[in-house]
N, C-alpha and C positions, 0 to 999 in steps of 0.2 A: 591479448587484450580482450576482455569481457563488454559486450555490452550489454549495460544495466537499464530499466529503465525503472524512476523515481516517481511513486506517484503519492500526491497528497489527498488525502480522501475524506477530506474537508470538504463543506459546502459553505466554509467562512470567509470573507476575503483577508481578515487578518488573523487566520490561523494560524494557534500556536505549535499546531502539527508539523504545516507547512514550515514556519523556522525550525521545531527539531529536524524536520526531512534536510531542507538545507543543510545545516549545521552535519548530520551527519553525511549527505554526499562532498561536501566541502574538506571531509575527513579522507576520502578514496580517492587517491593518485594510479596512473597509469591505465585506466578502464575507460570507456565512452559512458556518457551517463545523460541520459537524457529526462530531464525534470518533465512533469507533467502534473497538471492540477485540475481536476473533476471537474472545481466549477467552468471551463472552458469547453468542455464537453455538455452540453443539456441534453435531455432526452425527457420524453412521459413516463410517469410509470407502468411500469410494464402491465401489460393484461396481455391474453390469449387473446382477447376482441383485438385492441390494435397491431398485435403485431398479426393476426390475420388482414386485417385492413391496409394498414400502412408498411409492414413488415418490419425487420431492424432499425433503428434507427441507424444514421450514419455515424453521427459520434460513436455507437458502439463497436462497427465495424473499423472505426479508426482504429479503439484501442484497442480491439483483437487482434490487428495486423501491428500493431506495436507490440504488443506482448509474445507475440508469435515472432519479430523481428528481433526480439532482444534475450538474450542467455541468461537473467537475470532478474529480480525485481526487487525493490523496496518501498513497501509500503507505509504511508504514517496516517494513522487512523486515529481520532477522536472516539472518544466512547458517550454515547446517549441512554443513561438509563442501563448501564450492562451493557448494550449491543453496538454494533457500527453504526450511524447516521441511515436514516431509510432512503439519501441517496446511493450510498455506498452499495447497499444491499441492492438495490435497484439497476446500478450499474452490472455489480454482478448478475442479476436476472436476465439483466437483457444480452452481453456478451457471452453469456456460455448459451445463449440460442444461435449466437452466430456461428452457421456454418456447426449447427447443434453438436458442438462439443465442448470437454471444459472449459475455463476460462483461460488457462495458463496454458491450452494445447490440446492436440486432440491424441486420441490413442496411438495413430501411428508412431508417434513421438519416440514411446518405450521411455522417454524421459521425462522424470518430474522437474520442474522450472526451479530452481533456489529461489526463494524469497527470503527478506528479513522485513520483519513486522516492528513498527514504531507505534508506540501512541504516548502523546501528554498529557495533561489535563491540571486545572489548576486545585485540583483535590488532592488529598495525599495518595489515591489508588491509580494517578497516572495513569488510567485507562488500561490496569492488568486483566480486567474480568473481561472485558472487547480481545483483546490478543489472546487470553486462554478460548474463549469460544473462538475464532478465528485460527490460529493453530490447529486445533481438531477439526474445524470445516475444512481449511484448506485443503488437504489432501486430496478432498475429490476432488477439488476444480483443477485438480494438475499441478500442484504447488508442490515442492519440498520445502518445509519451514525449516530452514537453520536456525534461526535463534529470533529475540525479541527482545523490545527495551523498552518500560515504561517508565516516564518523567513525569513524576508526581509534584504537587506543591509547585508549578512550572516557576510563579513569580516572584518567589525566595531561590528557587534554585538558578533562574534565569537574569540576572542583574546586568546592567550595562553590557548588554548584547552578548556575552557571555556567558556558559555554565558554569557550575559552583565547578572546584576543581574535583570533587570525590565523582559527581555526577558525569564530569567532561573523559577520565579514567575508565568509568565503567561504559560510556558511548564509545571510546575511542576502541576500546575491546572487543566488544560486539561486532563492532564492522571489522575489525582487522579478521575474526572471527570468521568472519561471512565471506569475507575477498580473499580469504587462502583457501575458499573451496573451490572457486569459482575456475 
């Protein structure tokens, strides 16, 4: 048994990230899976002045001892303009100084973490251009990207708390995907 940990990296409180993230760990039977959501973690943005001053924040050290605690990760990321939210990026900023190594682990490792990357949006580009730049970042920070799933048009494809059925096929794939590596 894998454990995953689920983060949504939204700064929204009714992100529709955070329901695809749901929706797809609600899809993964027999693993630990531990949901996590950004906005309960705050932190400044990062400068070299305050983390000289103040040093890490603790939320950040939270989530580097959860990501270092878990075999696993799945991301569901919103897209701003092309790129992740300038918390997200922030987040990242401040946790791969912790303990100044990647984000998903330090070299000792010898191993890159599985991730599977999410993003929605209620545009028809479902946040692909944020997961294509994200995939190619990942690697350094110690990720292994297995796959990714953008949900485009969220609230045609999203109706009475459900996915359309073509959209819930290609979700349901991608994770079965993801949890036969694991």
């Amino acid at each position: 048994m894998a454990k995953i940990l689920a983060l949504s990296a939204s700064n929204s409180r009714n992100s529709i990230n955070k329901t695809l993230l749901n929706i797809a760990t609600d899809k993964i039977k027999g693993h630990d899976i531990k949901r996590i959501d950004m906005t309960d973690y705050s932190m400044p943005f990062f400068s070299l002045d305050v983390e000289e001053s103040d040093g890490a924040p603790e939320a950040a050290k939270k989530i580097k001892a959860m990501l270092s605690e878990h075999d696993a990760v799945i991301i569901s990321c919103p897209e701003h303009n092309g790129l992740p939210p300038a918390e997200f990026k922030n987040l990242i900023d401040w946790v791969s100084r912790v303990e100044q190594t990647p984000m998903f682990g330090g070299p000792e490792s010898g191993d890159k973490k599985p991730v599977l990357l999410l993003s929605a949006s209620p545009g028809p580009n479902g946040g692909a251009t944020n997961l294509a730049t994200l995939t190619q970042l990942m690697p350094w920070w110690g990720a292994d990207v297995k796959g990714s799933y953008s949900l485009g048009s969220f609230y045609q494809n999203f109706v009475d708390e459900k996915l359309s059925i073509n959209e819930e096929v290609k979700l349901k794939h991608i994770v079965n995907e993801f949890v036969s590596v694991l």
